[in-house]
LUMRO-797873 format. One record per residue (C-alpha): y, x, z. Coordinates in steps of 0.25 Angstrom, whole numbers, padded with zeros to 4 digits, always signed. Layout:
BEGIN
YXZ;...
//
This chain:
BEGIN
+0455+0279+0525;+0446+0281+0512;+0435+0289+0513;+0434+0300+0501;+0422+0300+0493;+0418+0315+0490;+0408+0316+0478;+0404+0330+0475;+0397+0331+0461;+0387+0339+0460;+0391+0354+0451;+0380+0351+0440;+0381+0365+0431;+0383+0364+0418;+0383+0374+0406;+0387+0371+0392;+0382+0383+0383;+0385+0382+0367;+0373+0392+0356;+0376+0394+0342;+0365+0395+0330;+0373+0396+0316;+0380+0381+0315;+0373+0377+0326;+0378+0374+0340;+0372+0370+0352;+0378+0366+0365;+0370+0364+0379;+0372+0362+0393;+0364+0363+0405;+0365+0357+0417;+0354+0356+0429;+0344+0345+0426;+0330+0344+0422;+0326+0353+0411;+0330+0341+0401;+0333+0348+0387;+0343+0341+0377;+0346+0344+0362;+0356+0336+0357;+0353+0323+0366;+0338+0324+0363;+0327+0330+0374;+0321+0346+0370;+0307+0339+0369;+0311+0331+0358;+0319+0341+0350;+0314+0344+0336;+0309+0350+0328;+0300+0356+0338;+0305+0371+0334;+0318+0368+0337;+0312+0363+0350;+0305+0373+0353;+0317+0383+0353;+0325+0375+0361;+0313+0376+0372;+0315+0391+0375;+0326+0393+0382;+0321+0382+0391;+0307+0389+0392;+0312+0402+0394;+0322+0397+0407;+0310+0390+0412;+0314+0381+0424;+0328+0384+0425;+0327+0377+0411;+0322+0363+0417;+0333+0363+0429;+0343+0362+0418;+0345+0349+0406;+0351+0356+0393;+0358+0347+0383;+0362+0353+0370;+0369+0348+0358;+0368+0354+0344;+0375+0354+0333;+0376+0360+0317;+0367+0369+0311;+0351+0364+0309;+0340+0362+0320;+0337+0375+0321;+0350+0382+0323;+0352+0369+0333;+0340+0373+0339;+0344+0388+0341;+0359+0384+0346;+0353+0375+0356;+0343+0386+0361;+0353+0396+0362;+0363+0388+0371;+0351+0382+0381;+0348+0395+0384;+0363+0402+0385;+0365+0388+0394;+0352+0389+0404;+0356+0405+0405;+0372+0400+0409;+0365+0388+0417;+0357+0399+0424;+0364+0411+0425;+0351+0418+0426;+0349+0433+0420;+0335+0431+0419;+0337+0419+0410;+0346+0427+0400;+0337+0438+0399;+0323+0429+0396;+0332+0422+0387;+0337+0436+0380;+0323+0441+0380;+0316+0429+0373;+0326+0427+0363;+0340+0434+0362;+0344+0422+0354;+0344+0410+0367;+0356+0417+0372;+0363+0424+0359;+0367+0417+0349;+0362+0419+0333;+0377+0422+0326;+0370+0423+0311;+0377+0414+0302;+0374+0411+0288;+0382+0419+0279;+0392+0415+0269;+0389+0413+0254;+0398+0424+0248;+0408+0418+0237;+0403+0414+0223;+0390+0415+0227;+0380+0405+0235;+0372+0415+0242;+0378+0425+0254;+0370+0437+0250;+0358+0441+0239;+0365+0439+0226;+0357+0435+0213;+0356+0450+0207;+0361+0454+0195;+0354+0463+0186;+0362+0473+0175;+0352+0477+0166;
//
């Protein structure tokens, strides 16, 4: 008779949460870790430019240690660095409020700074046909 090996792998939670800034997507997950922070493969501390970095930092700042039991990965695309910057700030913070579960974490979040959890839906607006602008025409004068 062969004896059965039983493996039991560990449940290691996971959440994948996608955030928006105009053309702009940003798409993080956390898992339980270390506090280890990743931008599109490259470390927090490293990120530039330092504004940019700097945004990124708040929702870790404000979640304060349940931040470092977690490592965030993020992956950007579109848009410029600071609409990547904004997208990537808004999912790491819906994702640690998911991770967590904790109501006390949505409201610091809510309270700081509506936009960590709701997304900006401006969009630039359309140029208007036969004309290169979408608003303030050249004025005409009839005198």
């Amino acid at each position: 008779m062969e004896k059965k090996k039983v493996v039991q792998q560990a449940k290691v939670k996971t959440v994948h949460v996608a955030g928006k800034r105009k053309t702009a997507v940003a798409r993080a997950t956390v898992r339980q870790g270390t506090g280890i922070v990743r931008i599109n493969s490259k470390l927090l501390d490293l990120y530039e430019p330092e504004i940019a970095r700097l945004r990124l930092q708040e929702p870790l700042m404000l979640a304060g240690q349940k931040a470092k039991e977690v490592n965030v990965d993020v992956t950007t695309s579109g848009g410029g660095w600071s609409a990547q910057a904004e997208a990537a700030r808004l999912a790491i913070a819906r994702a640690l409020v998911k991770y967590t579960g904790a109501k006390e974490l949505k409201e610091i979040f809510l309270d700081y700074d509506r936009h960590l959890l709701v997304a900006d839906v401006r969009r630039k607006e359309a140029c208007k046909p036969n004309d290169s602008k979408a608003r303030a025409k050249r004025q005409k004068s009839y005198r």
